[in-house]
C-alpha positions in Angstrom: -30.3 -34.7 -17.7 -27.8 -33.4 -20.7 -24.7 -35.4 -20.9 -21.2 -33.6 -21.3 -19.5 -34.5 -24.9 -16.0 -33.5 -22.7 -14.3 -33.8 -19.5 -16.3 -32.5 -16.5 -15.1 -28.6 -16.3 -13.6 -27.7 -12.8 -16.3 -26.9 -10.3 -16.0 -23.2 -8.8 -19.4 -22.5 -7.6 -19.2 -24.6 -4.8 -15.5 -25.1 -3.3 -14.1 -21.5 -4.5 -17.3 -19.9 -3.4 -19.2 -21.4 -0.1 -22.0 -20.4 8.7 -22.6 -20.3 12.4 -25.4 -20.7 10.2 -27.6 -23.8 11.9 -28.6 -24.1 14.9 -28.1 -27.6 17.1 -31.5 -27.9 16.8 -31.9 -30.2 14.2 -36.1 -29.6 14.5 -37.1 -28.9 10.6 -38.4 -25.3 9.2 -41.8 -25.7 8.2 -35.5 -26.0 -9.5 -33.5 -28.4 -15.5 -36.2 -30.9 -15.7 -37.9 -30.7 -12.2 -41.4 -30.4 -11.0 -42.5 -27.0 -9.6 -44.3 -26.2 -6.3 -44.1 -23.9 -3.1 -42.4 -25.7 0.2 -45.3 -24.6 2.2 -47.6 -28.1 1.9 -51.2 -27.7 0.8 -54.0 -27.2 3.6 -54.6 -30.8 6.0 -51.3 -32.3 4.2 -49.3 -34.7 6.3 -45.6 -36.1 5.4 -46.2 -39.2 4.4 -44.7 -42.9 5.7 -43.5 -46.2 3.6 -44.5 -49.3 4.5 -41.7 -49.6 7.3 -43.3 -46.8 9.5 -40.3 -44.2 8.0 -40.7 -40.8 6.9 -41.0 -41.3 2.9 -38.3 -39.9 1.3 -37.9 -42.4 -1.7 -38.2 -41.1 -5.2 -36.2 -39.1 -8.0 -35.2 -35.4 -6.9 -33.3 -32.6 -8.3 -31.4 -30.3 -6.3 -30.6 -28.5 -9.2 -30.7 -23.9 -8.5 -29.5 -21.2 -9.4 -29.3 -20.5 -5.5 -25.2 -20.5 -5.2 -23.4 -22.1 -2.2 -22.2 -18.3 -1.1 -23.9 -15.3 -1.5 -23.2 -13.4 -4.8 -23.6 -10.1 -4.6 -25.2 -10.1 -8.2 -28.3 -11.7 -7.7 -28.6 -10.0 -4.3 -26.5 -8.5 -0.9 -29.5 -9.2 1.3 -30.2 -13.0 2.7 -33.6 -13.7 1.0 -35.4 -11.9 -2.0 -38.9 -11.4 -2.9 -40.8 -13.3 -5.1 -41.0 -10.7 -7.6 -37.1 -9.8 -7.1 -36.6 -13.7 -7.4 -38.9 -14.4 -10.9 -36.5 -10.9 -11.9 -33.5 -12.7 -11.4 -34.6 -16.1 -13.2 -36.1 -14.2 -16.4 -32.7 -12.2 -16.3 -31.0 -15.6 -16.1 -32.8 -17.3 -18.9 -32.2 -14.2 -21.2 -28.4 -14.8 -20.6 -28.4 -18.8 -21.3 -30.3 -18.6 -24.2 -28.2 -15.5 -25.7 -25.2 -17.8 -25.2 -27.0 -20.6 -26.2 -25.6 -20.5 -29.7 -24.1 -23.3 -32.1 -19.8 -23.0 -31.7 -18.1 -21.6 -34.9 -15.5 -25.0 -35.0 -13.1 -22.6 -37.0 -13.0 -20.5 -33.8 -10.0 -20.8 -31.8 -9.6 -20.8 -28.1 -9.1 -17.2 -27.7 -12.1 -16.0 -29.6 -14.3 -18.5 -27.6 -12.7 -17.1 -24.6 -13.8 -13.7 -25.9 -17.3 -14.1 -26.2 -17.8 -15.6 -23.1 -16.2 -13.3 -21.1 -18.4 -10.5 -22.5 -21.5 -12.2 -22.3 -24.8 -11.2 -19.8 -23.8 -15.1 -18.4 -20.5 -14.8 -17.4 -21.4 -10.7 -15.7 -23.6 -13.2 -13.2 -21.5 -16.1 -13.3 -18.6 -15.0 -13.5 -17.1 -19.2 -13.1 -19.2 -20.0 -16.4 -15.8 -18.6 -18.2 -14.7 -22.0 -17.4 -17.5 -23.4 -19.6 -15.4 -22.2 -23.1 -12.1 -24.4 -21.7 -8.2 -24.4 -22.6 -9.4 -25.8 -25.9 -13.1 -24.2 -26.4 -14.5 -26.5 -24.1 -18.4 -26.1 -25.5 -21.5 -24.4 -25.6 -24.2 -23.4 -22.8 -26.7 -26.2 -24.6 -24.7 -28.5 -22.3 -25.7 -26.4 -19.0 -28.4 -27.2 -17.2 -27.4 -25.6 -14.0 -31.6 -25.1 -13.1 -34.1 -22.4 -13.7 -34.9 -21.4 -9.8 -33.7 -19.9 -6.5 -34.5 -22.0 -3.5 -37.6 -20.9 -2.1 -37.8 -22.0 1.5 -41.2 -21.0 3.7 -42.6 -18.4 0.6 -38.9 -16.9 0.9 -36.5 -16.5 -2.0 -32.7 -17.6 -0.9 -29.6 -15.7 -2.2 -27.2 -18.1 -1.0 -27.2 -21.9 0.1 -25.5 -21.2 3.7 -27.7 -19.3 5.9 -24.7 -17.8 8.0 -25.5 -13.9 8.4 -22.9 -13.1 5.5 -23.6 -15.8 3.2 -20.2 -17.3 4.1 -18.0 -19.9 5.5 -17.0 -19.4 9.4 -13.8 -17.4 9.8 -11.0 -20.1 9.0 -8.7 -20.7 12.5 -5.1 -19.4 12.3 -2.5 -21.6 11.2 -5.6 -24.2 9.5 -4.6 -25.9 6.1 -5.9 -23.6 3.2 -9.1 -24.8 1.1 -7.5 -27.3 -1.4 -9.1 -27.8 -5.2 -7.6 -29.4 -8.2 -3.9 -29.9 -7.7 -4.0 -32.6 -10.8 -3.8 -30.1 -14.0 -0.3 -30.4 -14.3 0.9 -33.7 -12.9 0.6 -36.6 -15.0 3.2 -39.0 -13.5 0.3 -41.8 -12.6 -3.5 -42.0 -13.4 -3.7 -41.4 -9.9 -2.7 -38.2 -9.9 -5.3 -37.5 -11.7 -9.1 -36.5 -10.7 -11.4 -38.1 -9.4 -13.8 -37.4 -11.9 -11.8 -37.6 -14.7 -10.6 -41.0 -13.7 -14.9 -41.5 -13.0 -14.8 -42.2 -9.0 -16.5 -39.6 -8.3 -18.4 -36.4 -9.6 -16.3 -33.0 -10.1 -18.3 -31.4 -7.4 -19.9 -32.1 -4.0 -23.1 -33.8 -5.5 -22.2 -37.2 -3.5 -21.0 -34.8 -0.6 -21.1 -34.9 2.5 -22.3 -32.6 2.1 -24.3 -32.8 -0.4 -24.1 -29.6 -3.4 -25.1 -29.0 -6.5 -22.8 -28.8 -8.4 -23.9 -25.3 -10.8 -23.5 -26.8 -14.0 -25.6 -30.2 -14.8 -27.0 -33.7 -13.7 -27.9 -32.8 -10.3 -30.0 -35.8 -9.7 -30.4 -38.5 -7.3 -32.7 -41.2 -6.2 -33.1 -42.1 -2.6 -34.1 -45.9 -1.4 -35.1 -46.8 1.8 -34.4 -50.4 3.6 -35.2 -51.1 7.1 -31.3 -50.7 7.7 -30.0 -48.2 5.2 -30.8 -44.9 3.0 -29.2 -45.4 0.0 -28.5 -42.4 -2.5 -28.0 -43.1 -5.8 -26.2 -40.0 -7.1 -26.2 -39.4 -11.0 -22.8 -37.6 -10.9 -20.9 -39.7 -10.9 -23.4 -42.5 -10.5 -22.4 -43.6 -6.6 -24.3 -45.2 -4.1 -24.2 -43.5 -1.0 -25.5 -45.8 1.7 -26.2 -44.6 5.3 -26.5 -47.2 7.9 -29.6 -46.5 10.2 -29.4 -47.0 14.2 -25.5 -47.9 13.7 -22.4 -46.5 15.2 -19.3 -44.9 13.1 -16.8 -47.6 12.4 -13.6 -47.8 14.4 -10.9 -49.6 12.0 -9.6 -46.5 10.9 -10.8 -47.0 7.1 -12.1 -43.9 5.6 -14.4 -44.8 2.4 -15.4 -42.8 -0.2 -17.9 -40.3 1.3 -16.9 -41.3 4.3 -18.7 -43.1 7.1 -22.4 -42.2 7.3 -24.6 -43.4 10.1 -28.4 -42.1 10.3 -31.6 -42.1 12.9 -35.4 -41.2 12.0 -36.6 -38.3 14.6 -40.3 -37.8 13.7 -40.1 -36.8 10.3 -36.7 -35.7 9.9 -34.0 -38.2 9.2 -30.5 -37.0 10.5 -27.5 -38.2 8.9 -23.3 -38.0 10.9 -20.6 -38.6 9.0 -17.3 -39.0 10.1 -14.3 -40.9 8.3 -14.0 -38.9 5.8 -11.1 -38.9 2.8 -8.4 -36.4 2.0 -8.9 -37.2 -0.8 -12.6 -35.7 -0.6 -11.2 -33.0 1.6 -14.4 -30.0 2.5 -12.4 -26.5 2.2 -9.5 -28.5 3.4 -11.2 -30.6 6.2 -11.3 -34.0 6.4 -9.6 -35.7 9.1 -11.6 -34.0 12.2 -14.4 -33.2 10.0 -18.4 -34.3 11.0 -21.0 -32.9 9.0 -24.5 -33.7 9.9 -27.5 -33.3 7.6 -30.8 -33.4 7.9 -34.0 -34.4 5.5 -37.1 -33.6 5.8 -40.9 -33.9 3.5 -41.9 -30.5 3.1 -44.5 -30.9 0.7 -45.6 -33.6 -2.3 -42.3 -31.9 -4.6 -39.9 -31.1 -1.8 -37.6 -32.4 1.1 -35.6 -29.6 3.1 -32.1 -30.9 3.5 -30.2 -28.9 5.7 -26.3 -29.3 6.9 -23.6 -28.7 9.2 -20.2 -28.5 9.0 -17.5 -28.9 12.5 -14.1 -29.0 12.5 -12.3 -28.0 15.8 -8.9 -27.9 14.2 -10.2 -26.0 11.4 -13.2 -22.9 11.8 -14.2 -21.0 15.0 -17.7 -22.5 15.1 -19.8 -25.1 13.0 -21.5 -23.2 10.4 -24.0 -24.4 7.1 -26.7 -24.1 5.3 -29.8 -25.6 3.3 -32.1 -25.8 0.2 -34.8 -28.0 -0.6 -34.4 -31.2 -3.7 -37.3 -31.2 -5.7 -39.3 -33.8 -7.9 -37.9 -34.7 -10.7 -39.6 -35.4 -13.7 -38.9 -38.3 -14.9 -35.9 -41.1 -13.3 -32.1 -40.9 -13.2 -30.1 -43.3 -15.8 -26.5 -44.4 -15.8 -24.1 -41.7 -15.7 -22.3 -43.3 -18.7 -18.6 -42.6 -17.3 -15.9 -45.3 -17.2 -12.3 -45.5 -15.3 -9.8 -46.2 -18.0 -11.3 -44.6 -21.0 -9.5 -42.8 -24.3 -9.4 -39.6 -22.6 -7.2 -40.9 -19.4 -4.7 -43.1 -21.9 -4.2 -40.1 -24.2 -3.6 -37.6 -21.5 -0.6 -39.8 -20.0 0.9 -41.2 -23.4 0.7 -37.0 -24.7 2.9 -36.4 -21.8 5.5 -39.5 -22.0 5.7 -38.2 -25.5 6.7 -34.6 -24.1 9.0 -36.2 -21.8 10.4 -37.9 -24.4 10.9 -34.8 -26.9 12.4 -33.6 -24.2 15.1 -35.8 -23.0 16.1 -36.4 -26.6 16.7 -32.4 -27.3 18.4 -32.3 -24.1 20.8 -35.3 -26.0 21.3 -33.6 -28.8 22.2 -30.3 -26.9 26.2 -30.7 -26.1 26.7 -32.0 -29.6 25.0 -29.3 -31.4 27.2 -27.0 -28.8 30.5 -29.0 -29.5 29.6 -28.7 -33.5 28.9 -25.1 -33.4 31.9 -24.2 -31.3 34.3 -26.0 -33.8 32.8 -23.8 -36.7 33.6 -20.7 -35.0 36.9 -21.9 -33.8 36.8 -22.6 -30.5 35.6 -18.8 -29.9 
């Protein structure tokens, strides 16, 4: 659970990257610092229950992998691997990290940062780990901690999180609003212009969801709580509390909170999750305002619950579509996220552009009488 010295870099992976891929069906299918194991439960196992009757899904996970949202055709074009084509890839992978796992030269500049990242084993299989070396030499790979596994689901090895037969989103509608990311970089009339994350309401990526993705770089952790009346999930990044309310119905007030409006129902040992209500502002590929996406969480085995999703937006793809993976034990608990609205960062970004703004208003004052003074020394010519 490294912590970031910097601003959370802009997430790629998931929202650049991402099918009729689930089935209504919502029966279940029989990875940094996280505990291994297979999905397939040892022999006479049963999912176990709380005190409340509930499937138990309480504890500290991971959902850290270096499974990505869509399918990359660099770790493989086919929908699962084998195990030895799987522990290929992840040797291959640690090789890369630790070669660019190096301590930063600080009389580098920006450029020669941007250099030896871009010719580096990790960036020729991630290529959105450029992003990593920043405008300014952002830092090293010792602050990565993307995971060390694919998701293995069933003794099969997963190329990409959705399980559409591409790899990819559904085909977009005609005329539906293009996926939206970022927006901020270059507006700094308001803190609220800016990020989320930067301004520490929420992580950079879609750990908080719906739904719910790592986010390919670091502290993809959570810890899930169960009441008689709620699942709450603490999420590390940025530490927010999502809380679904269990036998309920979706509000009708027209208030759309962060994460939007989550409502949830135990079937056997699955619990399935809607959410409606959700925020532009937390937009999915540029749906929000017809957007449901149900989820569903399941015990596999004593290190792993299945979480599956879907995705539906009439006004926005031909068909639901999504995907799954499996959170894993994590060793050891998930701490503050140590990330505050109003900090040094957010002050210094606005006053460093009232100070452009100013610069530039004053030249623009000076202009006409350095124009008038250097017409008068040539005559009027």
């Amino acid at each position: 659970m490294r912590r970031a010295l910097v601003l959370a870099l802009a997430l790629t992976t998931c929202l650049a990257t991402a099918g009729p891929g689930l089935a209504a069906d919502p029966a279940p299918a029989p990875s940094g610092t996280v505990a291994a194991g297979s999905s397939i439960p040892p022999k006479g196992w049963k999912a176990p229950r709380n005190a409340m009757g509930q499937p138990d899904l309480s504890g500290q996970w991971s959902n850290a992998t270096l499974t990505p949202l869509t399918r990359n055709p660099r770790i493989s074009s086919k929908a699962t691997l084998t195990a030895a084509e799987a522990r290929g890839f992840e040797k291959l992978w640690a090789e890369a990290l630790a070669e660019s796992d190096a301590p930063t030269d600080p009389n580098e500049g920006t450029a020669e940062v941007q250099a030896k990242l871009s010719s580096s084993k990790l960036v020729e299989i991630r290529p959105d780990f450029i992003a990593a070396g920043g405008d300014t030499g952002g830092y090293n790979t010792f602050w990565i901690d993307p995971g060390t596994h694919l998701v293995e689901i069933n003794g099969e090895y997963r190329s990409s999180i959705l399980t559409t037969p591409n790899g990819m989103p559904a085909a977009r509608k005609a005329g539906a609003p293009a996926p939206r990311g970022g927006g901020f970089r270059d507006i700094y009339d308001s803190y609220e212009n800016r990020s989320h994350g930067e301004r520490c309401i929420s992580g950079f990526g879609r750990n908080s969801g719906p739904p719910m993705l790592p986010n390919g770089y670091y502290n993809n952790n959570y810890q899930i709580m169960q009441t008689p009346d709620a699942v709450v999930i603490e999420v590390e990044m940025i530490h927010d509390a999502r809380i679904i309310r269990l036998n309920a119905t979706h509000r009708t007030d027209g208030l759309r909170p962060w994460m939007g409006d989550s409502i949830g129902r135990y079937e056997g040992d699955t619990l399935v999750v809607e959410t409606t209500n959700i925020q532009e502002q937390q937009q999915f590929m540029g749906s929000w305002k017809t957007l449901t996406v149900t989820e569903w969480f399941t015990r596999l085995s004593p290190t792993k619950i299945l979480y599956r999703f879907q995705v539906a937006d009439p006004q926005m793809w031909d068909a639901p579509w999504g995907g799954e993976y499996t959170f894993n034990t994590l060793n050891g608990r998930v701490y503050e996220y140590a990330c505050h609205e109003g900090n040094y960062a957010l002050a210094g970004i606005l006053g460093g552009a009232r100070r452009i703004e100013k610069d530039a208003a004053e030249a623009a004052a000076k202009a006409p009488a350095a124009a008038a003074a250097a017409k008068g020394k040539t005559g009027g010519q």
